[in-house]
C-alpha positions in Angstrom: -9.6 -1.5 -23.9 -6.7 0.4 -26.0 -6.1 2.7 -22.9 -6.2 -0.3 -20.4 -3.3 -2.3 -22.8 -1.3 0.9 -23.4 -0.8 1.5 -19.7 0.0 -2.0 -19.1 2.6 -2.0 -22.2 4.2 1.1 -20.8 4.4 0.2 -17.6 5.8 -3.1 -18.2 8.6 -0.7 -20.3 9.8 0.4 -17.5 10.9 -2.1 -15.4 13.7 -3.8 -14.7 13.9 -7.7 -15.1 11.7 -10.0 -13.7 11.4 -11.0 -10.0 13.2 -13.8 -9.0 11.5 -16.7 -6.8 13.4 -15.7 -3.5 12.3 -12.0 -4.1 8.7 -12.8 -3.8 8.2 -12.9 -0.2 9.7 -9.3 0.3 7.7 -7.7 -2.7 4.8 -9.3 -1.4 5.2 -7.3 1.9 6.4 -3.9 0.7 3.4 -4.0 -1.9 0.9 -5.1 1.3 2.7 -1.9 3.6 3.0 0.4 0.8 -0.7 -0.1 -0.2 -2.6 -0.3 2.4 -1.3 2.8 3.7 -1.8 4.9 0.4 -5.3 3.4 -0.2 -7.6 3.5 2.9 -10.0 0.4 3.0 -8.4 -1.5 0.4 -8.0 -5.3 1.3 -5.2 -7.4 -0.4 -6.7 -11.2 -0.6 -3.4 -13.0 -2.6 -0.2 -11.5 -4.2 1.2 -13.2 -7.1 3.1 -13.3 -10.3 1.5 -12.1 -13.2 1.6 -12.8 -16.4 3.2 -9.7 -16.9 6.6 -10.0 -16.3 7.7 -8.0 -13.3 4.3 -7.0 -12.4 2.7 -8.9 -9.3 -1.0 -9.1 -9.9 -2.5 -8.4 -6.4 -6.1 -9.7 -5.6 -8.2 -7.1 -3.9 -11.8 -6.6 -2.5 -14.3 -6.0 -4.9 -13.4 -8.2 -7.6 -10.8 -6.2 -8.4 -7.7 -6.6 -9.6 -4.1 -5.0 -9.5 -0.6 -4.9 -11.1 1.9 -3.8 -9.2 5.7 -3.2 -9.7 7.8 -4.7 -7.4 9.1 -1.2 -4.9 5.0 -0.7 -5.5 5.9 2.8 -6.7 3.0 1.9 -9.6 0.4 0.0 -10.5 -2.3 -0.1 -13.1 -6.2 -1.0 -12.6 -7.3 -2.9 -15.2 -8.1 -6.1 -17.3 -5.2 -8.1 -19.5 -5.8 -9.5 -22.7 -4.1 -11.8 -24.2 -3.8 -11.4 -28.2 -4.4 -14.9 -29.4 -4.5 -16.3 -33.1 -7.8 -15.2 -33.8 -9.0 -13.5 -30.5 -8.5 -11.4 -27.7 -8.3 -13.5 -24.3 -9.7 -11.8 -21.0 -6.8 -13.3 -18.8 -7.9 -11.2 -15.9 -11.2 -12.5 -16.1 -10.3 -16.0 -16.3 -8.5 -15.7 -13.2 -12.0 -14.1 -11.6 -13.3 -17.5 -12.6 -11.4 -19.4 -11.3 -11.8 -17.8 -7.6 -15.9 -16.8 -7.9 -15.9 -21.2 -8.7 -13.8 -21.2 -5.4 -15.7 -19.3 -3.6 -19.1 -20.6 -4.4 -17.9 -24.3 -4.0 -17.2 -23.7 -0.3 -20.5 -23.0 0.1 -22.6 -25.9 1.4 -26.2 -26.2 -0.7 -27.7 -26.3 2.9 -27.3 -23.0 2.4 -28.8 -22.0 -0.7 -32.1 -22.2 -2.0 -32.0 -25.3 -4.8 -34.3 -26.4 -7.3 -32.5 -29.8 -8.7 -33.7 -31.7 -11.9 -34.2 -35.5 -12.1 -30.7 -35.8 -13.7 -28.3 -33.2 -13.6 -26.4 -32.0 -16.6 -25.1 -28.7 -15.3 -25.7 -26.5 -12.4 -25.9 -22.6 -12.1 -26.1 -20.5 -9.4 -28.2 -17.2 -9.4 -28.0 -14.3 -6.7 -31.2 -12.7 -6.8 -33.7 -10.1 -5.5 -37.0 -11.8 -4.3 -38.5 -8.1 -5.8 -36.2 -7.8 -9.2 -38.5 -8.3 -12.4 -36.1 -9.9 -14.1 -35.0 -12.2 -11.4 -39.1 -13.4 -11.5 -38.9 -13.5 -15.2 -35.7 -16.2 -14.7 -37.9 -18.1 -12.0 -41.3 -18.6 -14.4 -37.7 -20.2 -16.2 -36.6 -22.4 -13.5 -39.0 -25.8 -14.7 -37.6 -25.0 -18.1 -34.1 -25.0 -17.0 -34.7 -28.7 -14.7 -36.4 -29.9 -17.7 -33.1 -29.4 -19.8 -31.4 -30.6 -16.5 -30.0 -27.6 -15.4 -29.9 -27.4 -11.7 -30.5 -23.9 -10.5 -29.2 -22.8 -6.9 -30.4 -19.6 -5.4 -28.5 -17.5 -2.9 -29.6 -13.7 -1.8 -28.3 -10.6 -2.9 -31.3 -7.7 -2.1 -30.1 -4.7 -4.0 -31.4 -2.6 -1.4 -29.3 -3.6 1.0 -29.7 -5.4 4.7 -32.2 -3.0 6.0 -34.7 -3.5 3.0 -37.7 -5.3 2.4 -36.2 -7.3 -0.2 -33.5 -8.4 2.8 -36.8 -9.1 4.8 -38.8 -11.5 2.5 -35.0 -13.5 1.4 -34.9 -14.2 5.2 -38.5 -14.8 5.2 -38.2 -17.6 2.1 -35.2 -19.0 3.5 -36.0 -19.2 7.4 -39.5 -20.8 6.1 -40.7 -24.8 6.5 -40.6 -25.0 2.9 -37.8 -22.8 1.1 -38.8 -23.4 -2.3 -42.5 -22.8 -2.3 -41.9 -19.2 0.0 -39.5 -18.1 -2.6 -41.8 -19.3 -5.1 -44.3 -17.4 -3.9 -42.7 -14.4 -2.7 -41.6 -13.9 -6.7 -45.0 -14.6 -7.7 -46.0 -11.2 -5.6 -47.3 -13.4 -3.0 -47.4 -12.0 0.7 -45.2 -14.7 2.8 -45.4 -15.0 6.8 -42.8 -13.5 8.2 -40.1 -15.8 9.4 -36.7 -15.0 11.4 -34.0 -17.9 12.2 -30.0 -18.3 12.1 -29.1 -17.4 8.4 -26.2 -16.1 6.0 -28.3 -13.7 3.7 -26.0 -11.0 4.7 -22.5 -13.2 4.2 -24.6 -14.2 0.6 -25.3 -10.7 -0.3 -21.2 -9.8 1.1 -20.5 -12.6 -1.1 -21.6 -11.2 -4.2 -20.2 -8.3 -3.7 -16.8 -9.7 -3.9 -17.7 -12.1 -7.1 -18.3 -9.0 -8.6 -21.7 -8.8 -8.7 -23.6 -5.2 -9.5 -27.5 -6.1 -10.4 -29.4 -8.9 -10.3 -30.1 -11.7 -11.7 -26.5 -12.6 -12.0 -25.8 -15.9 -13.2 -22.3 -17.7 -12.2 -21.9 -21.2 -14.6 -19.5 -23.9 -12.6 -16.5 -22.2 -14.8 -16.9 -19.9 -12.5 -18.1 -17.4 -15.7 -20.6 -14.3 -14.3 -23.2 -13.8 -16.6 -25.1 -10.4 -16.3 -28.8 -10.3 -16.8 -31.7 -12.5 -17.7 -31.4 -15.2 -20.2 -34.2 -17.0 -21.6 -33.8 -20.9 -20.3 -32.8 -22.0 -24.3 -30.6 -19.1 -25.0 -28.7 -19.9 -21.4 -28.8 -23.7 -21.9 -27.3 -23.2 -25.6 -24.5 -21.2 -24.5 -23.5 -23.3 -21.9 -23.6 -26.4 -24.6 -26.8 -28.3 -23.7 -28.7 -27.4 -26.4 
């Protein structure tokens, strides 16, 4: 962290004064030019002001996040903090957030595997791998979790990739007559017929890739907040302030 915030401090040392509003759209194109040529396969999503001033904070693919100076002659890779009263806030990852809860709210439920309590309190939704022993572990969880009114929505992410079994039996659960008792079963180590139909496993599994996902299960709250791993249904429920 004390590398990241040095390069930040010294690179913010040595710029000029901030970009003014009419400036914008011309950074905005020289750091799109400039970039994509000197980083094959990169993908600018947004361009904006930081909170950095004279650094534009450039939104690529992967999760990942740039700042850029305004000729684009320099940028850093990295997470900002912000140095609070008491704390150290993730500003970066705040702003991750905000766009993973953008991106999963365009995503009609029609879509996703859902197991909904009686009355909802919260809702989380959980990319998994049908053959990931933890992602069975956080299933067995799943009455638990509707029992404290947590709504759990499912969508695909096989580790393995598209051409994997795991891809196979997600299409399998989700093309099936009854979503919910395939992918029931098919964590439970249960064979499942084999099913084909129109889908979006592979936009769900692109998906987490660019929420930053990297193993499974991963856990994104309706803040938009990734959490990494399995969480017993209490210890999740507690930290999210039902319990």
């Amino acid at each position: 962290m004390r590398i990241r915030l040095s390069a930040i401090t010294l690179a913010s040392a040595m710029l000029a004064a901030p970009v003014m509003a009419g400036d914008l759209e011309s950074a905005q194109q020289q750091i799109t030019s400039k970039l994509s040529k000197a980083i094959p396969g990169l993908e600018i999503k947004a361009i904006s002001d930081s909170v950095l001033p004279g650094l534009f904070e450039v939104q690529s693919n992967n999760d990942q996040m740039l700042y850029v100076t305004q000729d684009a002659s320099h940028f850093v890779v990295g997470d900002v903090y912000q140095v609070a009263a008491n704390e150290l806030v993730n500003v970066t990852e705040k702003k991750r957030e905000a766009l993973r809860a953008d991106a999963l709210n365009a995503i009609p439920e029609q879509d996703m595997i859902v197991f909904a309590p009686e009355k909802t309190k919260a809702t989380i939704t959980v990319f998994t791998d049908i053959d990931c022993v933890y992602c069975r572990k956080l299933h067995q969880d799943v009455p638990r979790l509707n029992e404290l009114g947590i709504k759990v929505r499912y969508l695909a992410y096989p580790r393995a990739g598209l051409q994997s079994p795991s891809y196979s039996k997600a299409v399998s659960a989700w093309c099936a007559g009854d979503p919910q008792q395939a992918l029931t079963d098919a964590k439970a180590g249960k064979s499942i017929p084999g099913k084909t139909c129109e889908n979006s496993i592979k936009a769900q599994f692109e998906l987490g890739q660019k929420v930053g996902v990297t193993g499974t299960p991963a856990i994104i709250l309706e803040s938009g907040e990734l959490v990494r791993g399995y969480l017993p249904a209490d210890s999740l429920a507690k930290g999210m302030g039902i319990l």
